[in-house]
MARBA-3410 file (N, C-alpha, C, O; in Angstrom, 1 decimal):
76
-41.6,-41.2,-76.8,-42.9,-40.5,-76.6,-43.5,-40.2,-78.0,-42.9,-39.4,-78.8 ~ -44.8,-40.8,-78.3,-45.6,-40.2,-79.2,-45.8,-38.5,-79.6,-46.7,-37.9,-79.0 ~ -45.0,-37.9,-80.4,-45.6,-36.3,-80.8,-46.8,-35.6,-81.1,-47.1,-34.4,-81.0 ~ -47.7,-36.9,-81.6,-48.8,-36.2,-82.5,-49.9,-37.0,-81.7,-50.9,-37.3,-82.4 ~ -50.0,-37.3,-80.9,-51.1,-38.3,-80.0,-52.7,-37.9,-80.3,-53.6,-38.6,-80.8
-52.6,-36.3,-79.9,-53.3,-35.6,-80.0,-54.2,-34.3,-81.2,-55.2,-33.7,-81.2 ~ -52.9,-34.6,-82.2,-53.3,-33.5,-83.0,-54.3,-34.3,-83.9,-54.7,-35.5,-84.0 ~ -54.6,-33.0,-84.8,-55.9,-33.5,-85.7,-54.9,-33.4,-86.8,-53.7,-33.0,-86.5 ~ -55.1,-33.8,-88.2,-54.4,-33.9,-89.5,-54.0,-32.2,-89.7,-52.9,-31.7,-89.5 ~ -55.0,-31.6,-90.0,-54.9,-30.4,-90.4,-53.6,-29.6,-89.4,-52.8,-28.9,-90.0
-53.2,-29.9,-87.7,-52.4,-29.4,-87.1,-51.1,-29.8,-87.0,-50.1,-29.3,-86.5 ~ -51.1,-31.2,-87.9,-49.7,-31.8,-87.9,-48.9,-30.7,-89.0,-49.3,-30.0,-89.9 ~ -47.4,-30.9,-88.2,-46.4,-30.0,-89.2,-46.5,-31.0,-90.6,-47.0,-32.2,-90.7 ~ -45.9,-30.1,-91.5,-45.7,-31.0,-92.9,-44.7,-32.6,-92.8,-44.8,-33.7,-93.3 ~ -44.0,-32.1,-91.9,-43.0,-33.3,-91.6,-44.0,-34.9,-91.1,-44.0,-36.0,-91.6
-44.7,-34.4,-90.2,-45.4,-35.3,-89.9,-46.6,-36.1,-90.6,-47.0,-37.2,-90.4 ~ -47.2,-35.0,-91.5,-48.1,-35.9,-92.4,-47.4,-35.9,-93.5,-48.2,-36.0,-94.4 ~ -46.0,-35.7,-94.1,-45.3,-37.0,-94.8,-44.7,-38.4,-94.8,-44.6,-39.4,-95.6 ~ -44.4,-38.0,-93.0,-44.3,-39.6,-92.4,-45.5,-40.3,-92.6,-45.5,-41.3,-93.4 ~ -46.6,-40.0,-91.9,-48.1,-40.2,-91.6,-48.2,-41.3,-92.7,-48.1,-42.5,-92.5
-48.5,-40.5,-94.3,-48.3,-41.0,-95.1,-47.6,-42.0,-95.3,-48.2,-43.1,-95.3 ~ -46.0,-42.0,-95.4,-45.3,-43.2,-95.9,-46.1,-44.4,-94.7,-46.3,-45.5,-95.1 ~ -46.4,-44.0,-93.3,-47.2,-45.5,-93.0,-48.6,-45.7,-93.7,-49.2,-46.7,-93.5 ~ -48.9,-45.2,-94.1,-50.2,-45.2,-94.8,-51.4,-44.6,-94.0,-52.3,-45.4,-93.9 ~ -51.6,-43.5,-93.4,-52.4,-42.7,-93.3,-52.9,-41.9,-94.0,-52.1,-41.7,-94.9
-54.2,-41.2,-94.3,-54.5,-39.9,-94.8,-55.3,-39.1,-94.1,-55.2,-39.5,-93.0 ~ -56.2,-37.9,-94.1,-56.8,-37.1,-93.4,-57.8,-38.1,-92.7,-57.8,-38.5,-91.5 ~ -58.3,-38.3,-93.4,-59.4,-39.5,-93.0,-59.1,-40.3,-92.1,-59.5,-40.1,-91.0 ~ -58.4,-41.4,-92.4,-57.9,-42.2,-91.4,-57.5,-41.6,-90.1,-57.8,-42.2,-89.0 ~ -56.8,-40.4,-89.9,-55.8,-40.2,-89.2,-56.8,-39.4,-88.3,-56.6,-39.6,-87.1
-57.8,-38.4,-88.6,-58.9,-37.9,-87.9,-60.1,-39.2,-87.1,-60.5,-39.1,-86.0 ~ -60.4,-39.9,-87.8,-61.0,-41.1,-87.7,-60.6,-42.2,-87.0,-61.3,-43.2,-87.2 ~ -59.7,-42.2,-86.2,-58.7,-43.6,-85.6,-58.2,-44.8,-86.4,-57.5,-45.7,-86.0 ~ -58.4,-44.6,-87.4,-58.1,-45.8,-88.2,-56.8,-46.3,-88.0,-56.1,-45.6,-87.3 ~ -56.3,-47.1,-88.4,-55.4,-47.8,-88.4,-54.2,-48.3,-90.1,-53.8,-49.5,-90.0
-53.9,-47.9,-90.8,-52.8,-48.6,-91.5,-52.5,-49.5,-91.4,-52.5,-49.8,-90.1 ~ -52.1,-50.8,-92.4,-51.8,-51.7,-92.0,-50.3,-52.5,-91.8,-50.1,-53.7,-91.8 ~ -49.4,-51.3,-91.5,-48.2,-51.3,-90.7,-48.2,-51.3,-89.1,-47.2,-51.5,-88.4 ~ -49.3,-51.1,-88.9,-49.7,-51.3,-87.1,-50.1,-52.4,-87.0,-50.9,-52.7,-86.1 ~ -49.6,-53.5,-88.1,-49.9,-55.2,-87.6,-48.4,-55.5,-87.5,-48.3,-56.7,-87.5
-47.4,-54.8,-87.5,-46.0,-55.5,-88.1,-45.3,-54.5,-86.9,-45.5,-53.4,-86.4 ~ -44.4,-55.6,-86.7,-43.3,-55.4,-86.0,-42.2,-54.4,-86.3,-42.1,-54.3,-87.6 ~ -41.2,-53.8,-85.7,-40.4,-52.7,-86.3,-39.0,-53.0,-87.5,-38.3,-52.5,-88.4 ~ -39.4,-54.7,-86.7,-38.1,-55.3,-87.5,-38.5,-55.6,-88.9,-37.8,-55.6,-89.9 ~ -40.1,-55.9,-88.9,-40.8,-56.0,-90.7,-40.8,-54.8,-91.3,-41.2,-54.7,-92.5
-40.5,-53.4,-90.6,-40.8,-52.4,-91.4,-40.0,-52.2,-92.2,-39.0,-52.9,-92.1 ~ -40.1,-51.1,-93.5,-39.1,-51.1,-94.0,-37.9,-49.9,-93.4,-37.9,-49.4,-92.2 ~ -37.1,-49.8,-94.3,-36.4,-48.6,-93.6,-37.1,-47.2,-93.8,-37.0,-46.4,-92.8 ~ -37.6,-46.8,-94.8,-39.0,-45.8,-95.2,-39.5,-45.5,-93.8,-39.4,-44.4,-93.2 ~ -40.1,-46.8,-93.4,-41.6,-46.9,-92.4,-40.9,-46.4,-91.3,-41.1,-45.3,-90.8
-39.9,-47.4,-90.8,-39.0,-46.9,-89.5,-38.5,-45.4,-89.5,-38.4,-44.7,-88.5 ~ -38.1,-45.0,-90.8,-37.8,-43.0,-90.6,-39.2,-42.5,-90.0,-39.5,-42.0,-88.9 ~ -40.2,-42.9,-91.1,-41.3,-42.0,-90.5,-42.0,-42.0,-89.2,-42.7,-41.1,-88.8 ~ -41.8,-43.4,-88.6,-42.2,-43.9,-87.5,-41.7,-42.8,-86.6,-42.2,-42.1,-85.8 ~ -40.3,-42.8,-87.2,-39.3,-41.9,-85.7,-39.8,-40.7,-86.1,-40.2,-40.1,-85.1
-40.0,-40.2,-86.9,-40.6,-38.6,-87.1,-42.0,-38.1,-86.2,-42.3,-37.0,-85.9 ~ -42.6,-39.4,-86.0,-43.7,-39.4,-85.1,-43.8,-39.8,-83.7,-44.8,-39.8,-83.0 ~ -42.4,-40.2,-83.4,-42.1,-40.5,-82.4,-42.2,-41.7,-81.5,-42.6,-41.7,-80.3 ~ -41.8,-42.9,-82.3,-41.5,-43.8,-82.2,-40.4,-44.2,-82.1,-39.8,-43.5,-82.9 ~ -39.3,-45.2,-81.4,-38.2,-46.2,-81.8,-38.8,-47.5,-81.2,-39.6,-47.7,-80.3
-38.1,-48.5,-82.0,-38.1,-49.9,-82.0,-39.2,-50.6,-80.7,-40.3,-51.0,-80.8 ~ -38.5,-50.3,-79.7,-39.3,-50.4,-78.5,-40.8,-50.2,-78.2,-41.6,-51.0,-77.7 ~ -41.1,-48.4,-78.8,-42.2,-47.5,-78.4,-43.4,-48.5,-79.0,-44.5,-48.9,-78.4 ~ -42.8,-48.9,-80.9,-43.5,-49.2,-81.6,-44.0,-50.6,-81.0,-45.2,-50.8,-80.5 ~ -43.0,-51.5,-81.0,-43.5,-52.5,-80.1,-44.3,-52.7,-79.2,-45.5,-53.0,-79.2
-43.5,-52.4,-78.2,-44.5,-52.3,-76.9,-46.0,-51.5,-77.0,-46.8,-51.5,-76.0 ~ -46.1,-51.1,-77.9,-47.1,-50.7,-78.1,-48.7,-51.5,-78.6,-49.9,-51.0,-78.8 ~ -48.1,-52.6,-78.6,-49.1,-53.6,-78.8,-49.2,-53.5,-80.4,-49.2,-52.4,-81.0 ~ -49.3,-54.6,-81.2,-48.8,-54.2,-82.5,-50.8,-53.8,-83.3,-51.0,-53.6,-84.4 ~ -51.6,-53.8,-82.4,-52.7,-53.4,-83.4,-52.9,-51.8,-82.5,-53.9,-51.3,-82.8
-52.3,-51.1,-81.6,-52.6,-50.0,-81.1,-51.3,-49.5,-81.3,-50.8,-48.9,-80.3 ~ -50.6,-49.5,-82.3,-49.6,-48.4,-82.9,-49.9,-47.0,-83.3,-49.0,-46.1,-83.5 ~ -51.1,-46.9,-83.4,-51.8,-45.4,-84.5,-51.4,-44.9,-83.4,-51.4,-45.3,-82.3 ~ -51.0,-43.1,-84.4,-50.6,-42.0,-82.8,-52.1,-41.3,-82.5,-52.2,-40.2,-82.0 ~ -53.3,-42.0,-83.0,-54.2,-41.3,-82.9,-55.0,-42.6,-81.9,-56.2,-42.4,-81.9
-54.8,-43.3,-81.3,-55.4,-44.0,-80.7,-55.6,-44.1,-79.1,-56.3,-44.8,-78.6
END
């Protein structure tokens, strides 16, 4: 289950917009729908970085996947 589906930047705990970040989000993006360009890559191309933060936002292997790899943002 995605954690932050719904929040705006400003409501994410700190934990989450450090992850956010290591995928490459910022306020901007993450208010905005944008996308990072880790939401083109598979869980197995991430690094191990990307995969902690992923799970911090509530992702595993699967979620990320199955998720269609250009509709990964938890803001979408």
């Amino acid at each position: 289950m995605v954690k932050y589906e719904d929040y705006d930047w400003k409501e994410l705990p700190d934990d989450a917009k450090d992850a956010a970040k290591v995928l490459g989000y910022n306020k901007k993006m993450w208010n905005n729908n944008g996308e990072p360009e880790c939401c083109d890559e598979y869980w197995d191309d991430l690094t191990n970085e990307q995969q902690e933060a992923a799970t911090v936002l509530g992702y595993d292997k699967k979620s990320w996947d199955n998720e269609g790899l250009a509709s990964c943002c938890v803001i979408c």
